[in-house]
N, C-alpha and C positions, 0 to 999 in steps of 0.2 A: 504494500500500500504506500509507503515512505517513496519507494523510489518510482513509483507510475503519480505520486504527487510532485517531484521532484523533475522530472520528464516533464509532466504539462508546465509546471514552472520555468521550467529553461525553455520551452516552446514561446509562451506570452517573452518571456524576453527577449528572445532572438526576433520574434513578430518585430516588437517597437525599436529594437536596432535596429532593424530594416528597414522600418516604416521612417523612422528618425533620421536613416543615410539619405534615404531615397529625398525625403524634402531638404535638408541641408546641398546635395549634390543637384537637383532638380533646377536653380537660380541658374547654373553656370552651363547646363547641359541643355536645359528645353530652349528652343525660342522662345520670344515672348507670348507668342498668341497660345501654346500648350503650357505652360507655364499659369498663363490665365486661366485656362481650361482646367485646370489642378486645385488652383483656388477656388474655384466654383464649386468645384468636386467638394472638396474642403469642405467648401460653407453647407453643404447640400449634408456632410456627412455631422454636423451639428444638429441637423433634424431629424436624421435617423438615430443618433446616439437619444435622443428624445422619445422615438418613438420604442427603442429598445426597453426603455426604460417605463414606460407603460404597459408596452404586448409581452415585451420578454419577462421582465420579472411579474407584473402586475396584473398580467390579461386581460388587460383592456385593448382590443384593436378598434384604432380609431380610426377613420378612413377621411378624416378635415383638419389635418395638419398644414392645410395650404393655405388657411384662413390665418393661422398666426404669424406664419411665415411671411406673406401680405402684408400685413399689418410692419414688421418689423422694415421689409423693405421700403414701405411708405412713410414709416416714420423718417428714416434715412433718405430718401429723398426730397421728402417735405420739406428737410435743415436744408438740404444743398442747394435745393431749387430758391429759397428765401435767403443764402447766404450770397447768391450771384445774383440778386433781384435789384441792386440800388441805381444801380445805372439805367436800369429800365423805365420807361413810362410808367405814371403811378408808384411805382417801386412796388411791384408784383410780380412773378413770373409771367413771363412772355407766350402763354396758352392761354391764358386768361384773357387777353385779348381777342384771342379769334371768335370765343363767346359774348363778347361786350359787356363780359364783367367788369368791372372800372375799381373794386375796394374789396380789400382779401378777406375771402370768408372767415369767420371770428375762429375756430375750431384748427386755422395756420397758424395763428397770431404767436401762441405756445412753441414752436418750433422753430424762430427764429434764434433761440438759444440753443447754445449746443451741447450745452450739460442737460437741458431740459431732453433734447433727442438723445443725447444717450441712455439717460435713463427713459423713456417711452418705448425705443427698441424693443426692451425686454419686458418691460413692466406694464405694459397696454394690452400684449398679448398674456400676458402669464395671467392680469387681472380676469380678463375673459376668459380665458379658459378654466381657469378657476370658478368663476359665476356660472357657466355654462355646464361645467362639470358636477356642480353641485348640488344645481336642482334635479339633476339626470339622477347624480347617486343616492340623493336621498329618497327617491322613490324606487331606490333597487333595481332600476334599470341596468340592465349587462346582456352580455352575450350576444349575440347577432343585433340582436332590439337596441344597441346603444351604438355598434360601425352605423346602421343605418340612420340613425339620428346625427352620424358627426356627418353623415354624408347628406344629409337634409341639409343640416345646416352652413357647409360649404356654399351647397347650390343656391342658397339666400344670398349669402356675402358676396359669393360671384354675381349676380344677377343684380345687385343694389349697387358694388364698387363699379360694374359693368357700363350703369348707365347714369354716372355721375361725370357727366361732360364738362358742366360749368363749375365743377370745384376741384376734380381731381382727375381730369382731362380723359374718364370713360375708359375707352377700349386702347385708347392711343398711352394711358399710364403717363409716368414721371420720368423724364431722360436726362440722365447723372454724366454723361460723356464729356457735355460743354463745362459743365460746372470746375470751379475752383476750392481747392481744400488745402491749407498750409501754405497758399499761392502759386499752385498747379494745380494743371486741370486734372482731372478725376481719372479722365479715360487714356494720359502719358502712360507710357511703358515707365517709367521710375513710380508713379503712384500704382501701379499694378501690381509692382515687383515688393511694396512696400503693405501693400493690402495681402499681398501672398502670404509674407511673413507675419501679418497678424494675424489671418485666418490659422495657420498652422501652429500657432502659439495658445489660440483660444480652442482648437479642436483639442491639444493635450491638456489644458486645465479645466478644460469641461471634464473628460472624458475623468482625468483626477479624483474629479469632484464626485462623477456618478460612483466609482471606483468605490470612494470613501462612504458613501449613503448605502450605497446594495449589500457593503460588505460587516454592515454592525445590526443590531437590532432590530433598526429601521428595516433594512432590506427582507432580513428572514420576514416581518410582518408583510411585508409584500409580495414577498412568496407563498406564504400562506393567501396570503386573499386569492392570489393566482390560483393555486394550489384546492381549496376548499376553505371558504369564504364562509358558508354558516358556521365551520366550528369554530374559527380564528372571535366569530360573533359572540358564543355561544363560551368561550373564554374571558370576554368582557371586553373586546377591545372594539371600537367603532371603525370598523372598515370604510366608513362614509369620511371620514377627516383625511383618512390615508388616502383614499385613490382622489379624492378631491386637490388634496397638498402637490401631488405627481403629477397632475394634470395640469393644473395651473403649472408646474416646474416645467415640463417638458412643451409648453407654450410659450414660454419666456423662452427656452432652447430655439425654439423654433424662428421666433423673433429676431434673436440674432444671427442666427443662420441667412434669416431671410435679408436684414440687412448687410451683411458681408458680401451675400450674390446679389444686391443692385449693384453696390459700388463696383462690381468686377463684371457684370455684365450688360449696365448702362440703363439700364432700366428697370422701374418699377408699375408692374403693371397688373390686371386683375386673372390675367392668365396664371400665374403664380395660382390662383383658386381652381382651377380646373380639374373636373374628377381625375384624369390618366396621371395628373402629376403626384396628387397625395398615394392613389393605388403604387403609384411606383416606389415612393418612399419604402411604404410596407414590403414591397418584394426585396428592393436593398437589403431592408433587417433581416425577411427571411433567405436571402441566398445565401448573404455574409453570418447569420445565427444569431437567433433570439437571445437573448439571456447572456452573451458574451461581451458586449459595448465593443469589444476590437470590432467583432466582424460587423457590428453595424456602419463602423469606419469603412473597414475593408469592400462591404457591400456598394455603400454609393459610388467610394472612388472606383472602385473595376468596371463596376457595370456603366457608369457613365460615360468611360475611357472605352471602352467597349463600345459602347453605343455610338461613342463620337467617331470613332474608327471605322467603324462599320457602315455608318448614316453616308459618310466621305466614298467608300467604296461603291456600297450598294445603296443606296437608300431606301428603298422599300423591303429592305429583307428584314432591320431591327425588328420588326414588330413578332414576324415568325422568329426571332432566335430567342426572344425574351419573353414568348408564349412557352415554347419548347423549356426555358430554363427554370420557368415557375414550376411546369409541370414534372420536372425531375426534383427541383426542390418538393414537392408536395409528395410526391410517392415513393423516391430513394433516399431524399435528404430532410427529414423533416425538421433534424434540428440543426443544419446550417451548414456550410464547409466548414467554419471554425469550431462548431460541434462535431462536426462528423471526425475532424483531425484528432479532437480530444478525445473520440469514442475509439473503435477499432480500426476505423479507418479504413482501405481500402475489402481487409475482410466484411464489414458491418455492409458496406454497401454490396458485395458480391450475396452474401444473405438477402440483402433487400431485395434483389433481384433471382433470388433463386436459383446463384448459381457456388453456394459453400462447398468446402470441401466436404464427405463425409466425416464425420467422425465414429470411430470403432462404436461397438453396441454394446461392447462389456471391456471398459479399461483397464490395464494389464496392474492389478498390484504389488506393490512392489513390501516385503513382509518383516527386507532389513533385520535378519538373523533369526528371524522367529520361525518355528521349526511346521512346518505343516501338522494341521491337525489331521490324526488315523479317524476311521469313523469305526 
């Protein structure tokens, strides 16, 4: 036992060496435009370490994790777009005009600080999801009955952010490229390379941080509710504070995630809410493994890197390769690559598929000096 605990342990370590060479070396090696593409990845893998953190330890699958992430990218645009706004007519962003708005909606006004936007980032979405989650779990809503309610309530915020033209420019979103930060513009190759390294400094203190919560008290109680949730109840303890506390957490994750990917990809817009993009979050958690927080990293970044690779080559094939890999993840892989690595590994998968070695029907004992018994 000591030493297959000691294996997975040098496993997670050799991972984040890895993972740690690769972004250190990754500045001097990618161009810049894959290089950006890495940080997006990045910030993309902030919301799955989130959503780990609900389906894998807590099993809640939520299927409207693109509402927080929305939000967090809008907040972040909202500062930029008002911090290059003085030189403009009225001193409002320059979309505001095409509507003949003339004086900035009151609900900007806040965003023109930029301690005020950092903390809204996290804390606008974490609030709502916390409210949102907690009318849910006070009424014991779970199970199938609570993904289709995140997924209701996605198709509201898409469909309201959708068709807000005159305040927050509709379907055309918020565009960070032209904007200025530190006194350069947003979308320079030196603010990219400089957004890189923040993104990969707040994926490891996130991931830190979840690291530290799943692994004391707190976490086993979240396991439990995963796990079997009446008795966790039926011990005394209110399952309703906990998945509500997680919820609002991994909304605030998402928040920032969401603004990390404006500033690296130039926009903030309401497609961020769109079913295919939250559905995909969830497949990231389940290819890279529930309940592991690496592979929910591992997850966005490959499959992303994947998809962009693939989109360039073939473009209409993604869609069939990542139908195909949900479907092995669901029937050979259920509990992740980075489960399956920790489990048996390529034996468990030959089992899933029915093709193990035998094993003898009566294993040979071995009696170590002791003399056969006569009958």
């Amino acid at each position: 036992m000591f030493s297959s605990f000691s294996q997975r342990r040098w496993t997670i370590v050799c991972l984040w060496v890895l993972i740690i060479a690769v972004i250190v070396a990754a500045p001097a090696v990618l161009p810049v435009f894959r290089l950006n593409l890495l940080g997006r990845f990045l910030s993309l893998s902030i919301v799955a370490l989130g959503i780990d953190l609900i389906w894998g330890f807590t099993g809640l699958l939520s299927l409207g994790q693109g509402i927080f992430f929305a939000l967090g990218g809008y907040a972040a645009a909202m500062y930029l777009q008002l911090s290059n706004a003085g030189d403009l007519p009225n001193g409002i962003p320059e979309f505001f005009g095409l509507y003949g708005v003339k004086e900035l909606p009151f609900f900007w006004h806040p965003f023109a600080s930029p301690w005020f936007a950092l903390i809204a980032i996290w804390l606008i979405p974490g609030i709502l999801a916390a409210v949102l989650g907690g009318l849910v779990f006070r009424n014991r809503i779970k199970g199938v009955y609570f993904s289709i309610l995140t997924q209701a309530a996605l198709l509201v915020f898409y469909n309201l952010f959708n068709g807000q033209q005159k305040l927050i420019n509709g379907t055309n979103g918020l565009q960070t490229p032209a904007t200025k930060l530190f006194g350069q513009y947003v979308g320079s190759d030196l603010m990219q390379r400089w957004f890189f390294w923040v993104t990969a400094v707040v994926v490891i203190l996130i991931w830190a941080l979840l690291r530290w919560v799943v692994r004391g008290r707190f976490g086993d109680v979240l396991i439990a509710i995963r796990d079997d949730e009446p008795r966790l109840r039926f011990a005394g303890y209110n399952p309703t504070l906990f998945k509500t506390f997680v919820f609002g957490l991994a909304g605030a994750l998402a928040g920032i995630g969401g603004a990390l990917y404006t500033v690296q990809s130039g926009s903030a817009s309401p497609q961020f809410m769109e079913v295919p993009m939250s559905i995909d979050m969830v497949i990231w958690v389940a290819v890279g493994g529930r309940g592991t927080l690496v592979g929910a990293i591992l997850g966005a970044v490959v499959i992303n890197f994947a998809k962009s690779l693939v989109s360039e080559a073939m473009p209409e094939s993604w869609l069939f390769i990542q139908g195909g890999l949900f479907i092995l993840v669901v029937t050979a892989l259920p509990e992740g690559v980075i489960g399956w690595f920790r489990g048996d590994g390529p034996g468990n998968l030959l089992n899933r598929v029915g093709l193990s070695r035998p094993s003898a029907t009566y294993p040979s004992l071995e009696l170590d000096g002791q003399e056969e018994v006569q009958p």
